[in-house]
C-alpha angles and dihedrals in degrees: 000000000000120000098252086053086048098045091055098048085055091050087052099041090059095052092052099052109138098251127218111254091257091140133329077261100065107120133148106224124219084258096058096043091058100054077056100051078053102049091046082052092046089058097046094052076051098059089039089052094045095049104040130183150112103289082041104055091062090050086045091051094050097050090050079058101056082044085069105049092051094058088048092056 
C-alpha cells in the first residue's frame, strides 16, 4: 500500500468509529479524523525511532511518508 493509499484509509477509519450515543449529533469531522490519523502516525515513528535498526529505518521511512500524505489531505 503506498503511503498516500495508507494515509487516506487512517484518516477513514477514524471518521467511521462507532461513536458512543452522546447526542444524535456526535460525529467525528474530517478535521478531527485526521489529528487523529496524525497522532496514531506520530506514535508509530515513535516506536520506529525508540527501537532502531535495519529492518526498522525502512518502516520508519514509510511512516514518515504516510505522515506526509495525512497533512496534504
Amino acid at each position: 500500500m503506498t503511503p498516500k493509499e495508507k494515509a487516506e484509509e487512517l484518516v477513514e477509519m477514524f471518521m467511521n468509529i462507532k461513536q458512543l450515543k452522546l447526542s444524535d449529533y456526535s460525529v467525528i469531522y474530517y478535521p478531527t479524523a485526521k489529528q487523529c490519523a496524525l497522532i496514531a502516525v506520530a506514535e508509530l515513528l515513535k516506536q520506529c525511532w525508540d527501537y532502531r535498526d535495519i529492518d526498522l529505518e525502512a518502516s520508519y521511512d514509510y511512516w514518515k511518508e504516510v505522515e506526509q500524505e495525512i497533512e496534504k489531505l
